[in-house]
N, C-alpha and C positions, 0 to 999 in steps of 0.2 A: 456434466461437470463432476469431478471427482471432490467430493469435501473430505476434510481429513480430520480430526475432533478430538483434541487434546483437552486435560484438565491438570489442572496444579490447584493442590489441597482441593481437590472438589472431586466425587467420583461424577465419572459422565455417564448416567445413569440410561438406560434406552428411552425411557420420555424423553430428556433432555437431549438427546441423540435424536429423537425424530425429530422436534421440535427446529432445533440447531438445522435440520435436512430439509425440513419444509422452509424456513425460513431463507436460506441463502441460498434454496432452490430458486425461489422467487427472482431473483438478481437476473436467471436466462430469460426471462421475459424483454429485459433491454437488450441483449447481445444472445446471440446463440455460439459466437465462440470464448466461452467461459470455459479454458480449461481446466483449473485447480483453486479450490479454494480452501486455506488454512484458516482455525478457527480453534483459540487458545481459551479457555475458560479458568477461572484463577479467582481464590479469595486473598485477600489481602485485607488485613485489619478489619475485618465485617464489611466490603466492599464486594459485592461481586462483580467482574469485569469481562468484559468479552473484547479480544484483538481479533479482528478480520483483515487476514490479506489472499485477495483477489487477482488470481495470477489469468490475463486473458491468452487466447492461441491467436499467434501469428502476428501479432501487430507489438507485444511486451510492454504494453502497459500494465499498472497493476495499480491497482485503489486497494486502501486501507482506512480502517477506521478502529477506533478505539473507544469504546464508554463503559462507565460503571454505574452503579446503584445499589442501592441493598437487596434486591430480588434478580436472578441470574437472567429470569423470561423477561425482567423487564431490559436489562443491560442489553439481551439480545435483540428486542425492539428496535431500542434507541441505537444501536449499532447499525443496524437492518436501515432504519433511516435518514443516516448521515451517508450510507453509501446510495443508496436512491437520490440522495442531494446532491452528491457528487456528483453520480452518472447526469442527471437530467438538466446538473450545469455545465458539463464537458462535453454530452452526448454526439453533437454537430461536431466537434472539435476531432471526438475522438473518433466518428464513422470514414472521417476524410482522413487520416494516420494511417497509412501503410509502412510498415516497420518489418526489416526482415525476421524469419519465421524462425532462427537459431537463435535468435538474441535475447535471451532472457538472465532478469535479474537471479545472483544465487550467491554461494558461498560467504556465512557468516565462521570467523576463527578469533576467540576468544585470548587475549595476550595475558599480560602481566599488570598487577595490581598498583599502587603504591605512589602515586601522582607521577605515573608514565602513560603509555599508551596499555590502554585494556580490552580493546580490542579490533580487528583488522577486520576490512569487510572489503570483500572482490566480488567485483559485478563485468555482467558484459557491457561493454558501451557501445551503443549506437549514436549515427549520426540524427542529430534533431535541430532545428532553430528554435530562438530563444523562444519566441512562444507557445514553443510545444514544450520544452523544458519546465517554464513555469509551471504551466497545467500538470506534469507530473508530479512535479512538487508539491502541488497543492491537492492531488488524489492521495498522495504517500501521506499529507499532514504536515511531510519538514518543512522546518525550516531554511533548508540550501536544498542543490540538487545539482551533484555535477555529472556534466555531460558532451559528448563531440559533439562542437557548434560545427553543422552542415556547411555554414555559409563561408568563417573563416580556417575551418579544419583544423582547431584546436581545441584541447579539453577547455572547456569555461566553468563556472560554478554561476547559478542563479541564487540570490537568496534574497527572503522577505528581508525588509526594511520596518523599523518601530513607525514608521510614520505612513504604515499600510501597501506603500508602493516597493516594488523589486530591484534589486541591485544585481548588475552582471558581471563578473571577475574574469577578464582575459589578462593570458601569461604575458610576461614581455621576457624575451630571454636577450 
């Protein structure tokens, strides 16, 4: 698995570089097709925070997590272990997921400021049913998650509901 090791206001110093490599080395132990993982390090207001996104090969799933703290090894922990949480609640879910091998999530384009739209995001969409959608949703952390429903062949949106349960959004033209 290829990690890739950004820092904002922080240098990424090579401890913190090995550290960062052994830690989300760890993650191939559940999957052995881990192909790329992105890993932002960043302080904010004496915060240090770490975003992990977990791109796998061939099936395009991808788990994300995000945590802070005042110490960066410890943000990395506690990030390290929200994605361990995910994986070992999707795991059965996500072994049975066959997803074609081009299809993956990509392209962020930043727009216009000013209480308009700021910015555009293109992705590939694949066919899924609603309960594979949810689970995606709930690796990425959003709260929506649109996608081609398998069953009726239209884009749908899943999103969590305040009262813990999911709402599904099909078009009516």
């Amino acid at each position: 698995m290829q990690i890739i090791v950004r820092g904002r206001n922080v240098e990424v110093t090579p401890a913190l570089r090995e550290y960062v490599d052994e830690k989300i080395g760890r993650l191939t132990r559940y999957f052995d097709n881990l192909r790329e993982a992105t890993v932002l390090l960043s302080v904010e207001r004496g915060r240090h925070v770490v975003e992990v996104t977990v791109f796998m090969n061939e099936n395009g799933i991808i788990l994300r997590g995000e945590e802070a703290s005042n110490d960066m090894y410890a943000s990395l922990d506690l990030v390290l272990e929200k994605l361990e949480r995910q994986i070992e609640k999707y795991k059965t879910k996500i072994n049975r997921i066959v997803l074609p091998k081009d299809k993956q999530n990509g392209d962020d384009k930043v727009e216009i400021e000013n209480g308009k739209v700021v910015k555009t995001k293109r992705f590939a969409v694949k066919p899924m049913d609603t309960e594979e959608a949810v689970m995606q949703m709930n690796l990425l952390g959003h709260d929506f998650f649109v996608f081609f429903n398998s069953e009726s062949e239209e884009v749908n949106v899943v999103y969590k509901r305040k009262d813990g349960n999911y709402g599904l959004i099909e078009p009516e033209f």
